[in-house]
Biotite code that builds the C-alpha atoms (Angstrom):
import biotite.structure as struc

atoms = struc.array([
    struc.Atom([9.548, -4.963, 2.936], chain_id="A", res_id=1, res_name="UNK", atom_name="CA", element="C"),
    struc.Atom([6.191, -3.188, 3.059], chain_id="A", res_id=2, res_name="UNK", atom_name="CA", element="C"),
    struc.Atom([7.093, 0.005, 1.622], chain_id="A", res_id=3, res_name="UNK", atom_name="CA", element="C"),
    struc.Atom([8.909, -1.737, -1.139], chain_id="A", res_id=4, res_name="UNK", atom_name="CA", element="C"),
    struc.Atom([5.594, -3.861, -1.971], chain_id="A", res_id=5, res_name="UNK", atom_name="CA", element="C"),
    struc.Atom([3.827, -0.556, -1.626], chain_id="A", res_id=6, res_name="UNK", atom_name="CA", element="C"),
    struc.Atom([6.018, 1.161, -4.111], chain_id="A", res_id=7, res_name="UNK", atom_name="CA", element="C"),
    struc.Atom([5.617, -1.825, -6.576], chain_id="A", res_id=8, res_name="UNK", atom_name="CA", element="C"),
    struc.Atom([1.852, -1.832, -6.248], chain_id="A", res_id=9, res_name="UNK", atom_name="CA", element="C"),
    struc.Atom([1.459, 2.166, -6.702], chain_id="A", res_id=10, res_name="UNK", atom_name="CA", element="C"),
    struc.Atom([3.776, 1.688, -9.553], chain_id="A", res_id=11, res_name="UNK", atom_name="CA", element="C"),
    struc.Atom([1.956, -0.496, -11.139], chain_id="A", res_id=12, res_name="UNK", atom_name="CA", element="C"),
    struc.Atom([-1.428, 1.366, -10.510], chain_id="A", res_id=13, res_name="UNK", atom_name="CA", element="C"),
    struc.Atom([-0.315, 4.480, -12.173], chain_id="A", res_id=14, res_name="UNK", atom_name="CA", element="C"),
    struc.Atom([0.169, 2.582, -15.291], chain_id="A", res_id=15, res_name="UNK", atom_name="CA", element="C"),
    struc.Atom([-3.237, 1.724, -15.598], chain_id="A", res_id=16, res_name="UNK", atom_name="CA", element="C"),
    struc.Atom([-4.239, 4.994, -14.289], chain_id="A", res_id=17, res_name="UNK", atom_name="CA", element="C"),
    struc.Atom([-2.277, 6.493, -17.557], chain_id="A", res_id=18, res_name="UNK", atom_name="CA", element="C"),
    struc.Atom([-3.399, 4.045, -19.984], chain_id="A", res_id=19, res_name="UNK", atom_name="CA", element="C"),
    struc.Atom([-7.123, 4.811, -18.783], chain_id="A", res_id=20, res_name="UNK", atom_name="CA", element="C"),
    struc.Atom([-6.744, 8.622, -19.922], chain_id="A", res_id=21, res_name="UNK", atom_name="CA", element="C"),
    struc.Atom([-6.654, 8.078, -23.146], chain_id="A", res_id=22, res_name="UNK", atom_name="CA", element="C"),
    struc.Atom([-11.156, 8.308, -24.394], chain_id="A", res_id=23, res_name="UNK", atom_name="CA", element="C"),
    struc.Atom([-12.494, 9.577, -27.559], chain_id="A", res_id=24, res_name="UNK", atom_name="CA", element="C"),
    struc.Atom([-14.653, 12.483, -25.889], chain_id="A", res_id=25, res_name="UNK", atom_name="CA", element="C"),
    struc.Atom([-13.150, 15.078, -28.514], chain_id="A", res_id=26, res_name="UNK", atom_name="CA", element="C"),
    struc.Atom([-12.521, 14.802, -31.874], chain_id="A", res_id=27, res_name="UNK", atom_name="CA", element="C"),
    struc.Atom([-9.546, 16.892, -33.705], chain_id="A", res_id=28, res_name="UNK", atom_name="CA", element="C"),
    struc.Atom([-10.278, 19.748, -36.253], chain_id="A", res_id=29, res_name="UNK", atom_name="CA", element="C"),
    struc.Atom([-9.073, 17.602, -39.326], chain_id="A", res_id=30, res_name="UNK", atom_name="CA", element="C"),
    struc.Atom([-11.687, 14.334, -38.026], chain_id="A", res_id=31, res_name="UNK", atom_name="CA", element="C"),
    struc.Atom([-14.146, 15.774, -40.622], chain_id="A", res_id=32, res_name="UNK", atom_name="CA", element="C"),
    struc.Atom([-11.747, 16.271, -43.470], chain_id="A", res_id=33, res_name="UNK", atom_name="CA", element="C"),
    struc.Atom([-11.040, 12.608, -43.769], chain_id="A", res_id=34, res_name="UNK", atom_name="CA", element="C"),
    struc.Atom([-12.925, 9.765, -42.600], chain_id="A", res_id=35, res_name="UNK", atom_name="CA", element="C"),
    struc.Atom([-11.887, 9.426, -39.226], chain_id="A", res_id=36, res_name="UNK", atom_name="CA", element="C"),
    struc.Atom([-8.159, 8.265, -38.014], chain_id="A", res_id=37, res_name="UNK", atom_name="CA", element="C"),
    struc.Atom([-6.635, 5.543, -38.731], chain_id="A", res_id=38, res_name="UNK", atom_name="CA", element="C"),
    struc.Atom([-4.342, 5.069, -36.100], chain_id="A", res_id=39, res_name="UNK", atom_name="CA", element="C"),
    struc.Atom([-3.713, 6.347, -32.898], chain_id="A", res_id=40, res_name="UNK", atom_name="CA", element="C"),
    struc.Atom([-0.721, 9.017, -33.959], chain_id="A", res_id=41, res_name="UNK", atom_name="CA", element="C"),
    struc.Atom([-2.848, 10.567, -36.529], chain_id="A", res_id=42, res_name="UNK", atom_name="CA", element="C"),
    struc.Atom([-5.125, 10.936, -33.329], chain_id="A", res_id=43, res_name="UNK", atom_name="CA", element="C"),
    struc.Atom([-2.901, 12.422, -31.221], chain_id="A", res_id=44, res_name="UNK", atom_name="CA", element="C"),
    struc.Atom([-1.577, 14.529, -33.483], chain_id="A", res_id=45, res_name="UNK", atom_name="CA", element="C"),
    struc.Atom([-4.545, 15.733, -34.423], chain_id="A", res_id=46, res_name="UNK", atom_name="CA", element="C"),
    struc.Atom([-5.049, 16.611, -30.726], chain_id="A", res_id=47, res_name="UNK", atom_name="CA", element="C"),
    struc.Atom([-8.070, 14.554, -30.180], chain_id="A", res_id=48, res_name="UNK", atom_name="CA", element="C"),
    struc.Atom([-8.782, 12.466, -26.578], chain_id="A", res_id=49, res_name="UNK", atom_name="CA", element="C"),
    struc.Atom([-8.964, 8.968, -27.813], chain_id="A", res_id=50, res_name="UNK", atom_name="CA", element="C"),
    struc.Atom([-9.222, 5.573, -25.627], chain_id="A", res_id=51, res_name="UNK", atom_name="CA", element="C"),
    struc.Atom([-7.054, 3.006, -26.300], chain_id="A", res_id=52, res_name="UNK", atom_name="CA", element="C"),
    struc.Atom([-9.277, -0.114, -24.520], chain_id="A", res_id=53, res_name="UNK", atom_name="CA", element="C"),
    struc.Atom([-6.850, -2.150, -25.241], chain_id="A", res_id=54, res_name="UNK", atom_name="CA", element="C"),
    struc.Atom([-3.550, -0.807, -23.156], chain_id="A", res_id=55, res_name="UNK", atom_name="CA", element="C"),
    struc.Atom([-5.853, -0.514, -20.542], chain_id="A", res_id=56, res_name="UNK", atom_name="CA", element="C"),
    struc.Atom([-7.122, -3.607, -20.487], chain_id="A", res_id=57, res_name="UNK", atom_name="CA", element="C"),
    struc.Atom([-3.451, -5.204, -20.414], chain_id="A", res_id=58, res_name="UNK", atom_name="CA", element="C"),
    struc.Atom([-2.273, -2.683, -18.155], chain_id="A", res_id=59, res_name="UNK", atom_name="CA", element="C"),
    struc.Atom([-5.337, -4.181, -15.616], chain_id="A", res_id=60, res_name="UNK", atom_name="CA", element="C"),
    struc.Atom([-4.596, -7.752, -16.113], chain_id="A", res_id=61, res_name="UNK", atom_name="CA", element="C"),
    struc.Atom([-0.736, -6.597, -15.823], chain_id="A", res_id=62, res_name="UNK", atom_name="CA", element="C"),
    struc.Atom([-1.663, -5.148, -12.855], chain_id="A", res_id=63, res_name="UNK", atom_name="CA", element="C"),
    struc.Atom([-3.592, -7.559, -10.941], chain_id="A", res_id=64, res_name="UNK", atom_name="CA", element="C"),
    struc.Atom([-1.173, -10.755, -12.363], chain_id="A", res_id=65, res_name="UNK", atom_name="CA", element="C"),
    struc.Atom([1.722, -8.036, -10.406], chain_id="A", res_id=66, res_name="UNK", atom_name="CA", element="C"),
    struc.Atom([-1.095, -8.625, -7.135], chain_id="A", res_id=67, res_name="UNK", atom_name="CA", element="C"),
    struc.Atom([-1.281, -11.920, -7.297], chain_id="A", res_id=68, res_name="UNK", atom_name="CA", element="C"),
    struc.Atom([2.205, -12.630, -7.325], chain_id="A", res_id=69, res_name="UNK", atom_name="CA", element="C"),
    struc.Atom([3.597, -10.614, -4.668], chain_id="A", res_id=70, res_name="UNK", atom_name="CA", element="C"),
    struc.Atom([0.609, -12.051, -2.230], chain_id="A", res_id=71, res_name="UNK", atom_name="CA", element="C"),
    struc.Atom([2.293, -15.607, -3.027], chain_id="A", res_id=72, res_name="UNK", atom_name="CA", element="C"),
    struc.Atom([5.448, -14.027, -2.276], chain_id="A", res_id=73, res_name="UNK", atom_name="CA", element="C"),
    struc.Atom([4.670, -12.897, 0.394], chain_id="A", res_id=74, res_name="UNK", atom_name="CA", element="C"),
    struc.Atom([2.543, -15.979, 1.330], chain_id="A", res_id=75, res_name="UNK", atom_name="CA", element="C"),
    struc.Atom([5.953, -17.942, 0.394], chain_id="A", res_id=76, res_name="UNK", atom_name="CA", element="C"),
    struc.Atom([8.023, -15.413, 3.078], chain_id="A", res_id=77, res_name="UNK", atom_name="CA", element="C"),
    struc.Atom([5.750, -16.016, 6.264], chain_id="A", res_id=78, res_name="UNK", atom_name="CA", element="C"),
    struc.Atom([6.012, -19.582, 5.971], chain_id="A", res_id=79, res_name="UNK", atom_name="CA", element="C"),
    struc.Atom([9.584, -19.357, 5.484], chain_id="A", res_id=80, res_name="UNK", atom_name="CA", element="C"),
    struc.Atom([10.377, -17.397, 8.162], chain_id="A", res_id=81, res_name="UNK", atom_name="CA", element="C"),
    struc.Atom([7.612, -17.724, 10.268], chain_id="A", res_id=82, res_name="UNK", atom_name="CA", element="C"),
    struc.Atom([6.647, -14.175, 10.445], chain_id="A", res_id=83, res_name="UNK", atom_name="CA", element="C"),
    struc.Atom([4.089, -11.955, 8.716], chain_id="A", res_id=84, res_name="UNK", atom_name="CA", element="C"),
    struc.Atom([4.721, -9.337, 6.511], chain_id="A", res_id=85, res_name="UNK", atom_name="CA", element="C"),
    struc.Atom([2.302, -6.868, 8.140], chain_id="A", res_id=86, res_name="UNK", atom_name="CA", element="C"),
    struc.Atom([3.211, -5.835, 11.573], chain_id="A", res_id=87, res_name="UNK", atom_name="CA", element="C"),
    struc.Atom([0.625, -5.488, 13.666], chain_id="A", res_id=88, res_name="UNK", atom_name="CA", element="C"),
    struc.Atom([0.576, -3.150, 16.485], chain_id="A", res_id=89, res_name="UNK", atom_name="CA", element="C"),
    struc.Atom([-0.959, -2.056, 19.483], chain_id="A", res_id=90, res_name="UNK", atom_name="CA", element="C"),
    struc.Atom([-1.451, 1.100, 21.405], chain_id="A", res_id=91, res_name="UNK", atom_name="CA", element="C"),
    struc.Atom([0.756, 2.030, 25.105], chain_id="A", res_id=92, res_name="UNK", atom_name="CA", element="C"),
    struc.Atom([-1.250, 1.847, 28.102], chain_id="A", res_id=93, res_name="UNK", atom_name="CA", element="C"),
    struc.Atom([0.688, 4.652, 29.453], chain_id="A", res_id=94, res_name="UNK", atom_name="CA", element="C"),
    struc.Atom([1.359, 6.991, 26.362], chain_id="A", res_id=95, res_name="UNK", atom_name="CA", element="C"),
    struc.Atom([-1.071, 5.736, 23.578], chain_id="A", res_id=96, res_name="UNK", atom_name="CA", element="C"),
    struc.Atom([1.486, 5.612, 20.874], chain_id="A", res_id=97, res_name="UNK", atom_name="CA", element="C"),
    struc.Atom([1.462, 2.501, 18.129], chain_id="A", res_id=98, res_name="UNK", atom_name="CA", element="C"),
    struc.Atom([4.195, 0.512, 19.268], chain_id="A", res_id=99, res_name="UNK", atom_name="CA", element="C"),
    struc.Atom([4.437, -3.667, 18.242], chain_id="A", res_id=100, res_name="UNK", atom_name="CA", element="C"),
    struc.Atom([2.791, -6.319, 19.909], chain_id="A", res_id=101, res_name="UNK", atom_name="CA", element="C"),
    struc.Atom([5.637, -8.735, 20.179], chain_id="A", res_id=102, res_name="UNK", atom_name="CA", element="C"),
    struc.Atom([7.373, -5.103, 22.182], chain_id="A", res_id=103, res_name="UNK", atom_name="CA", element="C"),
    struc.Atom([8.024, -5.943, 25.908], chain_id="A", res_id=104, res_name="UNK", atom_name="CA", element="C"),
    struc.Atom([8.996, -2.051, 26.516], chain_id="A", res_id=105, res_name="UNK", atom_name="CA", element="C"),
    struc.Atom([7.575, 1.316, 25.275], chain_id="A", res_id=106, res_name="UNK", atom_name="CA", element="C"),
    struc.Atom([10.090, 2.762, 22.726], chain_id="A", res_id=107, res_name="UNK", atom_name="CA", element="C"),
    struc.Atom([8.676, 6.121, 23.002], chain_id="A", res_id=108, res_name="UNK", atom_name="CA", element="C"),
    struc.Atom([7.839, 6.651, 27.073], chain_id="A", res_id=109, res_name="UNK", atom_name="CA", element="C"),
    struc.Atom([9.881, 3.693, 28.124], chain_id="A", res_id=110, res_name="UNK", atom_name="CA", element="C"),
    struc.Atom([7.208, 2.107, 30.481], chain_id="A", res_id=111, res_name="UNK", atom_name="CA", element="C"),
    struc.Atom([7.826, -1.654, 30.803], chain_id="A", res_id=112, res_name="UNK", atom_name="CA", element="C"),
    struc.Atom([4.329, -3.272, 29.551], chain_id="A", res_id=113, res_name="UNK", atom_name="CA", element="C"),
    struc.Atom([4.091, -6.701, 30.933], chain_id="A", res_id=114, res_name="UNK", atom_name="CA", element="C"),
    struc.Atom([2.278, -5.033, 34.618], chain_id="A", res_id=115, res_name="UNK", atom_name="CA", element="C"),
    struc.Atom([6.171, -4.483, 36.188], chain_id="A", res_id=116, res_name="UNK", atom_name="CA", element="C"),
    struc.Atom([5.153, -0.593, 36.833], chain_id="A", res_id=117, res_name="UNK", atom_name="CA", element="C"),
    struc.Atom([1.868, -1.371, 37.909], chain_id="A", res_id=118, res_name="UNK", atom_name="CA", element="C"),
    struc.Atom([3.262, -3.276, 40.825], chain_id="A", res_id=119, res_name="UNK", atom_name="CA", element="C"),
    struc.Atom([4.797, -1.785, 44.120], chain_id="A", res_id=120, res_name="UNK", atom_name="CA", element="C"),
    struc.Atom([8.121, -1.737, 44.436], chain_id="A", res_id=121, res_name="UNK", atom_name="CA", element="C"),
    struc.Atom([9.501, -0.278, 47.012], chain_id="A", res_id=122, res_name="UNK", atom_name="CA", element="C"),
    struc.Atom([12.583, -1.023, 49.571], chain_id="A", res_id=123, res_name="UNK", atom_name="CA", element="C"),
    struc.Atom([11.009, -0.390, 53.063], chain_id="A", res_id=124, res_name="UNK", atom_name="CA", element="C"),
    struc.Atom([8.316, -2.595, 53.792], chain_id="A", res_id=125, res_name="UNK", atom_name="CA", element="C"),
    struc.Atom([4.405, -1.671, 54.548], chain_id="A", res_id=126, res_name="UNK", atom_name="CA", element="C"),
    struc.Atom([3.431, -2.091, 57.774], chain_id="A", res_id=127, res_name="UNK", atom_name="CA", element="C"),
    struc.Atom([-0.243, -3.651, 57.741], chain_id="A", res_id=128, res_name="UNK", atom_name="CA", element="C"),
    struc.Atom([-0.481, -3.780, 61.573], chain_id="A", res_id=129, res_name="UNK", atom_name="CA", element="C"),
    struc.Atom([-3.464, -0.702, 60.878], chain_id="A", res_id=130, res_name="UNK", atom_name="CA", element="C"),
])
């Protein structure tokens, strides 16, 4: 689930990322022949850089209306289900690799984490009479 809300949130960002590359820093050879362009193909054509303000703009608001909908889905999916959408993680005492914190066991070194290793356990008994 979070790698498919990550690919719909880069998705969207590139859009806006496009529509921002479009600025009028250069005009075309033919600007000076008429007055100006009209529209943006005679632009474009012309090879100038022009900066349509107004695809970016609803690019942005597409962008963060895309935002604020997946958060309330994903609002809508914890309560459901009672679990978050981010997993959160902590690090092995024995092997300090990123492992879950609901994880009763290493996955990677195997090393129980609830203290069962860090107790003795052995078959003949200790003999304390020292």
């Amino acid at each position: 689930m979070e790698v498919a809300l990550g690919l719909i949130i880069a998705t969207s960002f590139t859009k806006v990322a496009n529509s921002l590359k479009f600025l009028v820093m250069k005009k075309g050879p033919k600007y000076y022949q008429k007055p100006g362009y009209n529209t943006r193909e005679q632009a474009l054509a012309d090879g100038a850089v022009i900066w349509t303000y107004g695809s970016f703009l609803d690019e942005l608001l597409a962008f963060f209306g895309l935002g604020l909908a997946l958060y309330f889905i994903a609002l809508t999916y914890g309560k459901v289900t009672k679990e978050s959408v981010i997993r959160y993680t902590t690090k092995c005492a024995y092997c300090r690799k990123e492992i879950s914190q609901k994880a009763l066991r290493c996955p990677m070194c195997t090393s129980w984490l609830d203290g069962r290793e860090d107790k003795e356990t052995t078959a003949i008994p200790r003999d304390n009479s020292d």
